[in-house]
Residue frames relative to the residue before (quaternion, step in Angstrom):
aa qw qx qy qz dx dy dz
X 1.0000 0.0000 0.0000 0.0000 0.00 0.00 0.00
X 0.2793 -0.5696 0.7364 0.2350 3.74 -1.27 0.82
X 0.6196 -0.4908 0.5818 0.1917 2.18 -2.41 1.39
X 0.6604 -0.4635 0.4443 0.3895 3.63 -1.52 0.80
X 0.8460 0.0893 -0.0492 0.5233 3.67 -1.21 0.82
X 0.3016 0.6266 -0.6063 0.3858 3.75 0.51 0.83
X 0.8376 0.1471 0.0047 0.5261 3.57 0.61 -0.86
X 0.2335 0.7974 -0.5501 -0.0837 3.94 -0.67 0.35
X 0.7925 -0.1663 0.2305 0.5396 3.42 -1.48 0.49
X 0.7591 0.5269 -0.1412 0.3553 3.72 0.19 -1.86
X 0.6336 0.4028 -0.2081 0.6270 3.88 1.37 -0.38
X 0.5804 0.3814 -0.3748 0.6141 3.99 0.92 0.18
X 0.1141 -0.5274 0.8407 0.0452 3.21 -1.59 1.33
X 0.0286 0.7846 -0.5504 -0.2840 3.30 -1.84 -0.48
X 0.7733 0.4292 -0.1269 0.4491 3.32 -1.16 0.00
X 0.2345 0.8482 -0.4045 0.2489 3.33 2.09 0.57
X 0.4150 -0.6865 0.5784 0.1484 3.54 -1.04 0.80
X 0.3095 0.7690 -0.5380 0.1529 3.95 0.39 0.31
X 0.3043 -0.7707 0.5251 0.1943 4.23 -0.87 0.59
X 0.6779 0.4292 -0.1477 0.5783 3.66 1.31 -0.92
X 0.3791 -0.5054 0.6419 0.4346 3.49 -1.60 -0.24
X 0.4748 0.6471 -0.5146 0.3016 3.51 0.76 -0.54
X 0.8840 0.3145 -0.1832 0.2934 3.10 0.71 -1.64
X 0.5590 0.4559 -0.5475 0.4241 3.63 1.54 0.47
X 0.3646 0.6388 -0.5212 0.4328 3.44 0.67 -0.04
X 0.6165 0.5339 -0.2981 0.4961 3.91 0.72 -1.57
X 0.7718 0.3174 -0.2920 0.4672 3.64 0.61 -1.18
X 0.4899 0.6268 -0.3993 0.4558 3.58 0.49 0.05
X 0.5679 0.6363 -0.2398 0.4638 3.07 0.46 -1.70
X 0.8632 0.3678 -0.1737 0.2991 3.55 0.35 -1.57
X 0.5299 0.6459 -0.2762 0.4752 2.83 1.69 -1.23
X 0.6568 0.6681 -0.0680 0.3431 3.67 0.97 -0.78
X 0.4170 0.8416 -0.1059 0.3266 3.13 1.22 -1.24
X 0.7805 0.4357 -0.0568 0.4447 2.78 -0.03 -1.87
X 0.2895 0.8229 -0.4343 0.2243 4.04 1.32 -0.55
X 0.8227 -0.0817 0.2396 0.5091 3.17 0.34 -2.12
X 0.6319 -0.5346 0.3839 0.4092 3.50 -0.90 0.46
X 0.6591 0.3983 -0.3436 0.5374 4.14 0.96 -0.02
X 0.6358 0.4959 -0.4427 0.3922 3.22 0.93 -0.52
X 0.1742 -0.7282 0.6604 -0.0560 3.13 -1.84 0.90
X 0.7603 -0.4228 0.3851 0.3079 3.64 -1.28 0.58
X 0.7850 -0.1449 -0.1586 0.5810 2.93 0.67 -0.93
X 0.2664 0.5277 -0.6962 0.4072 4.14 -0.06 0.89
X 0.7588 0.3478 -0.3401 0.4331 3.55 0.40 -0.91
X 0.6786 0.4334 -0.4758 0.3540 4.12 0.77 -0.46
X 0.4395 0.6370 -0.4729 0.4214 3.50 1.75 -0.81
X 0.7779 0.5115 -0.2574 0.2587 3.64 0.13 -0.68
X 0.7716 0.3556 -0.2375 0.4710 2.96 1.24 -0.98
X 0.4016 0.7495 -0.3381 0.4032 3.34 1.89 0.02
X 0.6299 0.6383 -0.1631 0.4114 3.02 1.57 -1.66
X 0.6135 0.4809 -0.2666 0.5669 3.57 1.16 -1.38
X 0.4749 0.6271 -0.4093 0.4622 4.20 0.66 -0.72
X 0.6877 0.4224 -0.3593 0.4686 3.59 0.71 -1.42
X 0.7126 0.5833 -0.2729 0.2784 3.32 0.13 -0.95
X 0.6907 -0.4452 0.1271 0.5555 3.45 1.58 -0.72
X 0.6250 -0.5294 0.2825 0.4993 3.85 -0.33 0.62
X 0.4242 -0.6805 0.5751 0.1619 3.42 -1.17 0.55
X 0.4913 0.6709 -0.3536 0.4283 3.57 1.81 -0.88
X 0.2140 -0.8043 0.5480 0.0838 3.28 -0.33 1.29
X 0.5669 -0.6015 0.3830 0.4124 3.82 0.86 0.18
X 0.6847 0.4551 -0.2795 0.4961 4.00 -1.06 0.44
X 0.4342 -0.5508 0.4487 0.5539 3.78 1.75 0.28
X 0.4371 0.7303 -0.4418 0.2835 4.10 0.02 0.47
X 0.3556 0.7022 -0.6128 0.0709 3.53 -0.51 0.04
X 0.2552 -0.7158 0.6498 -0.0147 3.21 -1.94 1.21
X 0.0954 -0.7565 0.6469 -0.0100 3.80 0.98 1.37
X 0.3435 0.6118 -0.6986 0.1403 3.77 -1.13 0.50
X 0.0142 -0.7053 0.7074 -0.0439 3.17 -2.04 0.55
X 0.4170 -0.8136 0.3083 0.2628 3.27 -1.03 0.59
X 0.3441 -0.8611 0.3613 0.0980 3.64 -0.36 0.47
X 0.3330 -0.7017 0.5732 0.2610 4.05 -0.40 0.14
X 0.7831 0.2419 -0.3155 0.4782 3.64 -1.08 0.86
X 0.4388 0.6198 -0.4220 0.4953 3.54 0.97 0.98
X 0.1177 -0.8003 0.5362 0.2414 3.54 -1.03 0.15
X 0.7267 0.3954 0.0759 0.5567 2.96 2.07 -0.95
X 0.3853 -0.6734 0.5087 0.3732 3.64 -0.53 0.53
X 0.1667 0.7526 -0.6366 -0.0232 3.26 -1.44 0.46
X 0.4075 -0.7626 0.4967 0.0756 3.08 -1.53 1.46
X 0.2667 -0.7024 0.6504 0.1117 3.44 -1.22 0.06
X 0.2196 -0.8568 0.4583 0.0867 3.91 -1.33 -0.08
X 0.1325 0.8210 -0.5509 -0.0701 3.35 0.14 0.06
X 0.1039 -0.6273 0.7411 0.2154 3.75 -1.12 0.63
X 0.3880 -0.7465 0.5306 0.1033 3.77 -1.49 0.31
X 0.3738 -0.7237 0.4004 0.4198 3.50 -0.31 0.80
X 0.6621 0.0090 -0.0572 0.7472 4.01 1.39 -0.51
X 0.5580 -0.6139 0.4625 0.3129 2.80 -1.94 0.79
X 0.4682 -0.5213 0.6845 0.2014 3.42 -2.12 0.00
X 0.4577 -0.5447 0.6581 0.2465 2.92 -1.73 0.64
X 0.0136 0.6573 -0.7418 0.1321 3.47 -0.94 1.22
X 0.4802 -0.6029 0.6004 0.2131 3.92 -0.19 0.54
X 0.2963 0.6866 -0.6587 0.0833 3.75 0.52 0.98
X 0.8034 -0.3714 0.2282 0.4057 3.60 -0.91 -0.28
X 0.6975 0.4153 -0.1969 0.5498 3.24 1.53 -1.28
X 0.4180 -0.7650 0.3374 0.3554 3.12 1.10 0.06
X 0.2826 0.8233 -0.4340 0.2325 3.54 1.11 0.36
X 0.1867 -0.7543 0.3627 0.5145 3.65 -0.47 -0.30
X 0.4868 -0.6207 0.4717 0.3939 3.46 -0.89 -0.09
X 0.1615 0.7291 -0.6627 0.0562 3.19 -1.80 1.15
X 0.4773 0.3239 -0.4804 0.6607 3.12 0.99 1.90
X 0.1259 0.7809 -0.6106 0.0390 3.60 -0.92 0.82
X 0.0545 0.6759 -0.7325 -0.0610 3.87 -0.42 0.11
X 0.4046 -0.6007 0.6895 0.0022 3.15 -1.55 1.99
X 0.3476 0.5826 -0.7320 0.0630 3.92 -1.30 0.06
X 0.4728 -0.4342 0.7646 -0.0581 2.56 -2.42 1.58
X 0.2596 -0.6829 0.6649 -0.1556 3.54 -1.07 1.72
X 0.4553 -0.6842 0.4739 0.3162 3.63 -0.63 0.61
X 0.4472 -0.6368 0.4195 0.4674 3.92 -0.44 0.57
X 0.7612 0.3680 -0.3957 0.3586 3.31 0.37 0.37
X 0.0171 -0.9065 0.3880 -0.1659 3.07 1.40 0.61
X 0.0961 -0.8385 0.5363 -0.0064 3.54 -0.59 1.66
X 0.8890 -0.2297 0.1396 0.3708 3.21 -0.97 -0.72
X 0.6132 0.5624 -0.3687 0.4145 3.38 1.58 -1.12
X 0.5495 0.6889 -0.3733 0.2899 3.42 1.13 -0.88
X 0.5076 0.6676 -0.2248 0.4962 3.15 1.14 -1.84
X 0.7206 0.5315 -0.2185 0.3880 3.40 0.36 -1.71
X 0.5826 0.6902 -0.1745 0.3921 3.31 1.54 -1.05
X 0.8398 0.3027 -0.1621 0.4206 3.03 0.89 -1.16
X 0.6638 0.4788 -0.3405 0.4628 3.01 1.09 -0.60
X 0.4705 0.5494 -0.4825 0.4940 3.89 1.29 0.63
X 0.6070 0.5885 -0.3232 0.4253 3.63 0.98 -1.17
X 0.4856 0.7672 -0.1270 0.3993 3.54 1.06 -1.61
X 0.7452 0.3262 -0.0946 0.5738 3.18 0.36 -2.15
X 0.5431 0.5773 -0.4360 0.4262 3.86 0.46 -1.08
X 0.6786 0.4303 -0.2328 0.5479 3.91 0.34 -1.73
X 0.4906 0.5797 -0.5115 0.4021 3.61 0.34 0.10
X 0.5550 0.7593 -0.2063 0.2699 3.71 0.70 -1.14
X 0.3110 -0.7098 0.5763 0.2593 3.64 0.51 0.21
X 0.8049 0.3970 -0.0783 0.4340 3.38 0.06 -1.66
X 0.5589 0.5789 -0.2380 0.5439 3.37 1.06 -0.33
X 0.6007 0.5597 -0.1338 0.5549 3.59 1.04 -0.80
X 0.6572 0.5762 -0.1159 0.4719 2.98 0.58 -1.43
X 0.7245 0.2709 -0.2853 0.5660 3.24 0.39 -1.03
X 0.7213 0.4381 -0.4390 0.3084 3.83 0.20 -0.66
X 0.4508 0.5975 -0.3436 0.5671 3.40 1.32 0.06
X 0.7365 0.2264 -0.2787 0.5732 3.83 0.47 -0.56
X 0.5361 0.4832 -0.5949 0.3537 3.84 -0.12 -0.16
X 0.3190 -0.6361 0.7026 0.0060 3.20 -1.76 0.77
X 0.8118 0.1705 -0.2903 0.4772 3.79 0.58 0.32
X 0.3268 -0.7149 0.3940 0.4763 3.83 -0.81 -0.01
X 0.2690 0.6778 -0.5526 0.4036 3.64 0.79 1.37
X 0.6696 0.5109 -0.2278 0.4887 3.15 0.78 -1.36
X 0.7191 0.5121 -0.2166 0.4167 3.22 0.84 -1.11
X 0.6226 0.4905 -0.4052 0.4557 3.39 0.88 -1.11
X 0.6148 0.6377 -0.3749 0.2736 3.72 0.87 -1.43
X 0.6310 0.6453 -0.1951 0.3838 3.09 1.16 -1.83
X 0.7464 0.4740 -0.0975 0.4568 3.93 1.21 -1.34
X 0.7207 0.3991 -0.2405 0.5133 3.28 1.39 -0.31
X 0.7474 0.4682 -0.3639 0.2996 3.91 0.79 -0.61
């Protein structure tokens, strides 16, 4: 189960058109933003760019979970992006990715977070779960689909 207000209607694009990881990162980035009063379009892609260096986020199965952690937060918060085709994101399986869910982690970021992702992670595991986020056509559907 997501935490209440991790994710809203407003943090789900669909059916995005993007050619680059650079540039879903960019949509992320934006979809983000809005978090905290320091955060910024791009402070937030600089970051999650940064975490990219460090090793792919592309969790394999066309997934990716770009996140990083950030100062002037109190709360994680997530975003979504479905893709009209996948990107090349260097995941493991080498697939591309055309399901991503971005989250921002307070900079002090403890264990629940941790606890956080590796729940998100497991969720994207799901075949059927996938599937559907791949067939929905609105970010209602979607949001429904990510929260129950």
């Amino acid at each position: 189960m997501l935490p209440p207000d991790l994710i809203t209607e407003t943090r789900i694009r669909v059916r995005v058109e993007v050619t680059s990881k650079k540039r879903l990162l960019e949509s992320l980035s934006e979809l983000l933003a809005p978090a905290g009063p320091k955060c910024s379009p791009s402070s937030v892609f600089d970051l999650l760019n940064e975490r990219e260096r460090l090793g792919s986020t592309g969790l394999g199965e066309g997934i990716a979970l770009p996140h990083a952690r950030i100062s002037g937060i109190d709360d994680a918060v997530g975003a979504f992006v479905q893709l009209e085709r996948g990107v090349s994101f260097d995941a493991p399986d080498d697939q591309p990715v055309d399901l991503a869910f971005g989250l921002l982690v307070p900079e002090e970021a403890n264990e629940a977070h941790l606890s956080l992702l590796a729940g998100l992670a497991e969720r994207f595991s799901d075949a059927e779960l996938r599937n559907a986020l791949r067939r929905a056509d609105s970010s209602g559907e979607l949001l429904r689909l990510l929260v129950r």
